[in-house]
Every structure is written in C-alpha cells, then in structure tokens.
LUMLUM-818860 format. One line per field, with one value per residue (C-alpha): residue number from 1; residue in one letter; z, y, x. Coordinates in steps of 0.5 Angstrom, whole numbers. Layout:
# residues N
seq: [NUM;...]
type: [a;...]
zz: [Z;...]
yy: [Y;...]
xx: [X;...]
END
This chain:
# residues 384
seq: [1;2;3;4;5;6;7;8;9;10;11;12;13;14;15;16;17;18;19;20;21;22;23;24;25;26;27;28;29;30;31;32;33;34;35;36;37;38;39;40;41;42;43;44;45;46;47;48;49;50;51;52;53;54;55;56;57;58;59;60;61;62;63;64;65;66;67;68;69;70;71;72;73;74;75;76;77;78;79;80;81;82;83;84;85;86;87;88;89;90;91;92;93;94;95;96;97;98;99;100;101;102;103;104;105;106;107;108;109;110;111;112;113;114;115;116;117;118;119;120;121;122;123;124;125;126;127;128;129;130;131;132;133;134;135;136;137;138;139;140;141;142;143;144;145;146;147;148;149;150;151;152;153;154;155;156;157;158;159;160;161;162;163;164;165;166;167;168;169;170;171;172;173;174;175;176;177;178;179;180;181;182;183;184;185;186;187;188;189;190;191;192;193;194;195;196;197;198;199;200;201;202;203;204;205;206;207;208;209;210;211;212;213;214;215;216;217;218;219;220;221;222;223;224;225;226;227;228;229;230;231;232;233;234;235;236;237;238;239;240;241;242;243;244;245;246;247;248;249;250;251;252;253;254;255;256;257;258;259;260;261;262;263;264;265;266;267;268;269;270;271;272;273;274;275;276;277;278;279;280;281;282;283;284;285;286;287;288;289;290;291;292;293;294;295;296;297;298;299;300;301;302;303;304;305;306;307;308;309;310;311;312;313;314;315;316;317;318;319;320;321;322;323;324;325;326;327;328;329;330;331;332;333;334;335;336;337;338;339;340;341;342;343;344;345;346;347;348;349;350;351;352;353;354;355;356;357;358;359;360;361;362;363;364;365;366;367;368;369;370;371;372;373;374;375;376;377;378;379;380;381;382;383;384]
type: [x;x;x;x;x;x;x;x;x;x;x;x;x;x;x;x;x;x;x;x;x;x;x;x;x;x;x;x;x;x;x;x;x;x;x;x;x;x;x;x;x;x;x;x;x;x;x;x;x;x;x;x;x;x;x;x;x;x;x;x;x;x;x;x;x;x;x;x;x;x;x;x;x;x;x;x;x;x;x;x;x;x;x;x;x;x;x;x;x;x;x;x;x;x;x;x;x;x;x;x;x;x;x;x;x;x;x;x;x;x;x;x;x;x;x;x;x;x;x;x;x;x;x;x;x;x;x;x;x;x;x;x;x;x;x;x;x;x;x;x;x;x;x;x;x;x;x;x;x;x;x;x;x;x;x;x;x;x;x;x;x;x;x;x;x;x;x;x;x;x;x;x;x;x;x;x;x;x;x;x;x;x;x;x;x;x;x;x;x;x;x;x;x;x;x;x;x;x;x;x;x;x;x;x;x;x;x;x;x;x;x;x;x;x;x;x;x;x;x;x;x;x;x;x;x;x;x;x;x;x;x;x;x;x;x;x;x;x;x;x;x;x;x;x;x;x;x;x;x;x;x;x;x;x;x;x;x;x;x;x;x;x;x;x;x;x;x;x;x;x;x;x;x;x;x;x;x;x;x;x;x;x;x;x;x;x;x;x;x;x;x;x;x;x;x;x;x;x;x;x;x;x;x;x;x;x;x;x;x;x;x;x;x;x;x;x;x;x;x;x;x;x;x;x;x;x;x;x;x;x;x;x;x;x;x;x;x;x;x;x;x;x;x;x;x;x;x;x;x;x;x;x;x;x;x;x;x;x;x;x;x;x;x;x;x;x;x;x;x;x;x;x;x;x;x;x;x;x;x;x;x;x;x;x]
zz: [186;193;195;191;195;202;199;198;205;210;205;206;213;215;222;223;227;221;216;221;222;215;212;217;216;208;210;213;208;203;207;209;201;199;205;203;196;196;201;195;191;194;197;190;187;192;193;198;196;196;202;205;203;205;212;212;209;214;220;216;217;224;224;221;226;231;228;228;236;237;233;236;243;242;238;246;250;256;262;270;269;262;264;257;252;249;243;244;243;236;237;241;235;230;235;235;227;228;232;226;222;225;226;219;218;224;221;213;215;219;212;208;212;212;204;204;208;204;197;193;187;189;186;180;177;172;176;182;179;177;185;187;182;183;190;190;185;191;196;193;191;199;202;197;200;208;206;203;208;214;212;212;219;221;223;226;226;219;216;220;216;209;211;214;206;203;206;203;196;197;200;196;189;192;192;185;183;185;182;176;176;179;173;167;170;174;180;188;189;194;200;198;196;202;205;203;204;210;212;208;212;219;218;216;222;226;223;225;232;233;230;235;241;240;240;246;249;247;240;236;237;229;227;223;228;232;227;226;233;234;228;230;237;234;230;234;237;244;242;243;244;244;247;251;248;249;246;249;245;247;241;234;234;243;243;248;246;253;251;254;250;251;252;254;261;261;258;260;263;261;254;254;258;252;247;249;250;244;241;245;243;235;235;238;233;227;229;233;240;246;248;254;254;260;260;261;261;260;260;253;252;257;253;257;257;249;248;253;250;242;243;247;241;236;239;240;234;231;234;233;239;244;249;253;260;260;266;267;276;277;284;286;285;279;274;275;267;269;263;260;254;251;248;245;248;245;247;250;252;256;261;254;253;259;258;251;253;260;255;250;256;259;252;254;260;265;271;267;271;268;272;266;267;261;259;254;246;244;237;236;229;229;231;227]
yy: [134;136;136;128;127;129;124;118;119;121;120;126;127;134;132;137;132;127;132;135;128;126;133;131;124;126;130;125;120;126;127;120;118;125;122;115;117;123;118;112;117;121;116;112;119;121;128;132;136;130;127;134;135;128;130;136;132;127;132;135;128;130;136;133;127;133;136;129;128;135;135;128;131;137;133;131;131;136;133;135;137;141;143;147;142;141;146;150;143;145;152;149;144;150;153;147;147;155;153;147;153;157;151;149;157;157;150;153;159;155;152;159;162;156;157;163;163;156;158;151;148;144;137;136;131;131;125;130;135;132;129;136;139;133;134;142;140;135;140;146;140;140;147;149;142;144;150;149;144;149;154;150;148;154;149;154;147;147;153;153;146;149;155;150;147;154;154;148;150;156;152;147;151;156;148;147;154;153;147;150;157;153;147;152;160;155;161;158;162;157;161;168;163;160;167;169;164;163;170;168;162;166;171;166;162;168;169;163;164;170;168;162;166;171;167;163;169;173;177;182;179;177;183;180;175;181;185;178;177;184;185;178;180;186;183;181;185;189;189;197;195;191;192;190;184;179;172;168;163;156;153;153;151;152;159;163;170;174;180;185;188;194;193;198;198;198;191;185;181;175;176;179;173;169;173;174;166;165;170;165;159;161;165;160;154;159;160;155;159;159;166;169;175;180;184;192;195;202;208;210;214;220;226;229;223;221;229;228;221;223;229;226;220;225;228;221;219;224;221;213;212;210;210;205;206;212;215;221;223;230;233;240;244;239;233;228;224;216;212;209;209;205;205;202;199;203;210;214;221;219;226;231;225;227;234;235;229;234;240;237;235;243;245;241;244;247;243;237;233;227;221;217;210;208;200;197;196;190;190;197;199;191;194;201]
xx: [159;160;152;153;158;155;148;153;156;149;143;138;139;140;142;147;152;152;153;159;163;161;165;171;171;173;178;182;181;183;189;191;191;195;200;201;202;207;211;211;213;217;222;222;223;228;224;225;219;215;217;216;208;207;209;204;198;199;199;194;189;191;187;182;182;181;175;171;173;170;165;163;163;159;152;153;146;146;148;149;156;154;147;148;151;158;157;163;168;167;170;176;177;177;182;187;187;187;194;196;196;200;205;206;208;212;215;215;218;225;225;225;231;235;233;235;242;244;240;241;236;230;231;226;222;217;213;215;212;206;204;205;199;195;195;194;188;186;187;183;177;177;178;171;168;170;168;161;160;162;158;151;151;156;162;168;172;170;170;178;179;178;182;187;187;187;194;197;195;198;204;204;204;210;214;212;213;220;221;220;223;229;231;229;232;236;235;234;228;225;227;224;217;217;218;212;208;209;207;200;200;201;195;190;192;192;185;182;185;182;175;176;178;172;167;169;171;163;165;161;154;151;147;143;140;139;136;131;129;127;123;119;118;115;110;107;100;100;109;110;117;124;130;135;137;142;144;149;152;154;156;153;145;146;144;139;136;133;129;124;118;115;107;101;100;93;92;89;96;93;92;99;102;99;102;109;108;107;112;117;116;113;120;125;122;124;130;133;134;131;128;125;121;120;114;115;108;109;104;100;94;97;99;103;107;106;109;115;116;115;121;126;125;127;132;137;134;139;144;142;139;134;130;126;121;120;115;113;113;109;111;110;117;119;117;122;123;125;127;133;137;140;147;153;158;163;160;164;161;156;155;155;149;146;146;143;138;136;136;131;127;127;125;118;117;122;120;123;130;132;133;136;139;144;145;148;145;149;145;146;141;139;133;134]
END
C-alpha cells in the first residue's frame, strides 16, 4: 500500500527529494485530518480525551510541516556560502522533531502527576472510544509508511517522524486503555498509564536526539560503507593496499571518502595515476561519494623488507591490527623500521604497543629500532 501510494503522489521518479516531501506532505494531511476530527467530536462529545489528542495531531502536522521545510532546503544545490550543500538540514529537521517528542513526554508527563495526585475516571463514550481506535490505527499506518519511506532514502527527519507516530500510538492506546479500564473496573488509572508512557516517550525522544546530535557532531563512521569502500579500491590491479580512510558526512547523498592505496613503488606512475583514477571515479558512481585517492608507493621484491614486513603483520594481526608504509633504513650500527600502524580510536595501550611491536622487530634482527607512527583506524575491521 505504501509503494501505491508513493506511485500515486511522484509517479516513478526515484528523485530522492521528491520522494522525502512526498512522505512529509502525507504526514500533515494525516495529521491535519486526525485534528479537525478529533476537534468535531471532542467538542460534540464533550471529551476531554479527544480534544486532547487533537491538540497532539495538530502539533504532530507541526512536525511534519518542519520535515517539508528541511527537506526542501537540503535538495538545495551548493552554493558560495555552502560550497557542501544543505544535506545536513535534514539532520536538523530530525532534530526538531526529536525535541517534539520529548516535549509531548515532558506535556503527558505534568498530566500524569496531576492524574496521579488528583485521581479521577476519564469521560467515556463509545463514539469517543471508537475516534481514538481509528486514530491509533491511522497513526500505526503512518509510522510504518514514514518508516519505509525513511529507510529508502536514509531520511534522519523521517525516520524521526515515524518515531514521532510510534509514541503517539502508544500514547493514545495508554487513553483508550484508561477509558476502558475506568467505565468497566471503575479504577482511575490514567495517571500511572501516562506514567509509563511517558517514560517510553521520553527515551524514544532522547534516541532520535542523540542520533541526530551524533551525526551532526561525526558519530561512529557506518561500517558497512567502510567495509565496501575498501574491498572496492582493492579490487583493483597494482592496489596492495588500503588505509587510512575517512568519510566526511555532509548530509545523506552529500558524502566524501578520502583514502591512501598502497602500490608497487616500481610501477609505471602513469599506468597507476589511470588506475587510481578510474577506481575514483568508477566507485564514486557506485555509491554516490565522491573519493580521493593518495598513492603510497611502497617497496616489493626486496626480501629483507618482505620478511621484516610478513612478521611484524603477523604479530599485530594477533591483535587485530595493522600496519602501513613500512620502510626498511640500513645504517651501520642499526636498522631503522619506519612504518605506521593503524589504530582504533579508543585503544588505549599504546606504549605496551610499542614495545611488543620493537620486540617482534628484534626477533628478526637485533639491528632493528622501530620508528613508528600511530593514526587513527576510523573503520577498525571494515577492512578485516
């Protein structure tokens, strides 16, 4: 129902921005018609309830409307101020509705004491009581449609919008459980069910805040995309190998991947200027980045250093990591080892490190001193 739907509203464009404000746009309308409904009937009805939830959907449309508007202004081309784009609106539009959320729970939660030191029965109505299933069915549709939606284009707003839905069934379904419990047991329990709901809410606010925070802020770098940038760039021929990776996220379609590949420095610079060209340009088609590529000519075919380098492997290898760059200075009283080794960002012995890496070093040759640099492995065993 929800891909008819999306068909219906944008045809059979994948244009990403179309398909965002398309799924925002349905959201208000949803919203804006549970409003106006519940409003009617609340007021006919004289519910409380009703009117209540009304007032929830109407701020719900709100959050809808805030989705559009950032959504809108992150399909905006790059421009003198922005030389990046507008990608990360969408991260500030999840944001907001993150802070909606957490509103309602702060709003439900007042209700709830107040429920709780001044205990009394929720009006019921049937015709009530049936509003507030439709609505919680209607809700439920929409949070799986803002859902689906989201995760097919990666939308922060609204995969935070259908988070946004999910607490108002919960919500909602707290009202109605009330209600019932209330005319047939007679027990006031709507204060400790807006107790617990609002706890519920609370955390799925926080959640959608913090997600939002992270990424605006450089969360934990998405594996997966780590994991198929480097099996891509080593594909390739002459590719020895790949480290030093970095994605910079400027909004979801708006990233950039920098790398260094690791080839023979004997080889033909021309051929592997072409061939690292082409892996930028063939891999950034594929998955919608743009990547830079360093060359690190490194030494093969010399056996000292091809022993020095297969032990050294093995022993971090232990350890899960790696190094890079390794080259092999003889002088007369020693042997210097330059190289790099690359670590996670929460490794914390690092001088232990050091000496367990001199230690394998000397069992090769006693002439060995490391000179070791340490960076930073931002898609530690993406690559493993």
């Amino acid at each position: 129902m929800n891909q008819w739907l999306l068909d219906r509203l944008i045809g059979d464009s994948d244009d990403r921005g179309k398909i965002g404000q398309a799924g925002s746009a349905t959201g208000i309308v949803v919203n804006a018609l549970l409003a106006v409904m519940k409003f009617i009937i609340g007021s006919v009805t004289g519910s409380v309830a009703v009117a209540a939830d009304a007032v929830n959907n109407l701020s719900d449309a709100g959050g809808s409307v805030v989705s559009l508007v950032t959504m809108r202004i992150a399909q905006k081309p790059v421009d003198k101020e922005h030389p990046f784009g507008h990608g990360r609106m969408e991260y500030i539009g999840a944001l907001g509705v993150g802070a909606l959320i957490l509103l309602m729970g702060f709003e439900l939660l007042k209700d709830a004491v107040n429920s709780i030191l001044h205990p009394s029965l929720l009006a019921f109505g049937w015709v009530s009581f049936i509003i507030l299933v439709i609505s919680i069915l209607m809700k439920a549709w929409l949070y799986q449609f803002y859902k689906d939606v989201g995760g097919r284009i990666d939308s922060a707003a609204l995969l935070a919008a259908s988070k946004d839905s999910l607490s108002d069934v919960i919500a909602t379904s707290a009202v109605a459980v009330s209600m019932l419990v209330g005319h047939f047991l007679g027990w006031p329990v709507d204060g400790w069910m807006g107790l617990i709901v609002a706890g519920l809410i609370f955390k799925a606010g926080i959640d959608v805040c913090k997600s939002t925070i992270d990424q605006l802020l450089g969360g934990e770098p998405d594996k997966e995309l780590g994991r198929k940038i480097y099996d891509m760039v080593l594909a390739y021929d002459n590719v020895l190998g790949v480290h030093d990776l970095m994605v910079h996220d400027y909004g979801p379609g708006r990233c950039m991947a920098s790398l260094h590949a690791e080839v023979p420095a004997d080889g033909n610079l021309i051929d592997l200027h072409e061939i690292i060209d082409r892996a930028e340009r063939e891999i950034a088609e594929k998955l919608n980045i743009i990547v830079c590529i360093h060359m690190d000519p490194i030494v093969t075919g010399d056996e000292e250093t091809d022993r020095v380098h297969a032990h050294l492997s093995a022993c971090l290898e232990k350890e899960g990591l790696m190094l890079h760059d390794l080259r092999r200075v003889p002088g007369k009283e020693q042997i210097n080892l330059v190289f790099d080794v690359a670590l996670p960002v929460d490794y914390k012995d690092v001088e232990g490190l050091r000496k367990r890496i001199s230690d394998a070093a000397k069992e090769v040759d006693s002439r060995h001193v490391c000179v070791i640099h340490f960076d930073l492995d931002f898609y530690h065993h993406a690559n493993g």
